[in-house]
C-alpha positions, 0 to 999 in steps of 0.5 A, spaced: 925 226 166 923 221 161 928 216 157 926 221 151 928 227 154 934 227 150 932 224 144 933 229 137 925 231 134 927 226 129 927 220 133 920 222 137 917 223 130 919 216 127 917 212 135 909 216 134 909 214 127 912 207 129 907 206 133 901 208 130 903 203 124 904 197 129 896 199 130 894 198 122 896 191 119 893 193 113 893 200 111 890 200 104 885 206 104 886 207 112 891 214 109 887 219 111 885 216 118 892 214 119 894 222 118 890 224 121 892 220 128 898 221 126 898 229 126 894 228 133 899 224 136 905 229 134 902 235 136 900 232 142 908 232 143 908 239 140 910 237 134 908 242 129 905 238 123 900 238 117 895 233 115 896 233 107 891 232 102 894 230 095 897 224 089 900 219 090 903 217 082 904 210 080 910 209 075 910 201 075 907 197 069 902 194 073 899 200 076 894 200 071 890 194 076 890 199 082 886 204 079 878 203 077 878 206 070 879 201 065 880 207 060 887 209 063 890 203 061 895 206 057 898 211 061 905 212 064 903 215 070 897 214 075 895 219 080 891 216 086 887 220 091 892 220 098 894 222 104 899 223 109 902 228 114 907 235 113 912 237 118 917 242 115 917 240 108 918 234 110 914 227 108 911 223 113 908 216 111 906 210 114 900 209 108 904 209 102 907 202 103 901 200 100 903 202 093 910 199 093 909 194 088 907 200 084 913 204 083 920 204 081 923 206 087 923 203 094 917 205 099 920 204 106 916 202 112 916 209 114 917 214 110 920 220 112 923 224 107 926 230 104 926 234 097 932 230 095 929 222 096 927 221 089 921 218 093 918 225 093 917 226 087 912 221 087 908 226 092 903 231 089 900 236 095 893 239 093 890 241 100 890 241 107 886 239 112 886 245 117 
């Protein structure tokens, strides 16, 4: 019997995606590799899981630096191409740390979240990756 055995799917997801995130000191533009390890490692547990293709929207002042066309400058809201991992509707991501200075709202670490984190908000899904 494993120590995990016990432990409830939330606690194998964020241990998989704590240790996925301690292998990228620097995760900016590595989104799409990191889900796709990400989906690798949680369905080697069996943990069903989606490997997201979509936006991420920036709402902060500065955002406009982090984006290539100088055109956009004015704009309240900039929309930057990511990507990051869907377990039952649930969002799972190690990479958006990148965009904290970027956004009113505070990005963990790790995001784990539902619907209800206003966060998700921040998230606009376009495809999958099958």
């Amino acid at each position: 019997m494993n120590l995990t055995d016990n432990l409830p799917q939330r606690e194998y997801i964020l241990a998989i995606a704590e240790r996925v995130n301690n292998r990228y000191p620097s995760v900016k533009g590595l989104c799409e590799f990191i889900a796709n390890e990400l989906v690798r490692e949680l369905k080697r547990i069996g943990v069903r899981s989606s490997h997201v293709i979509g936006n991420f929207h920036l709402d902060e002042p500065a955002a406009f630096e982090y984006v290539s066309d100088e055109d956009e400058e004015n704009q309240d809201d900039y929309a930057v191409n990511h990507d990051w991992v869907n377990i039952e509707g649930k969002i799972l991501d190690i990479s958006a740390k990148q965009f904290r200075k970027y956004v009113s709202v505070p990005i963990p670490d790790i995001v784990f979240i539902g619907h209800e984190d206003p966060l998700f908000n921040h998230y606009e899904e376009l495809t999958y990756v099958k």
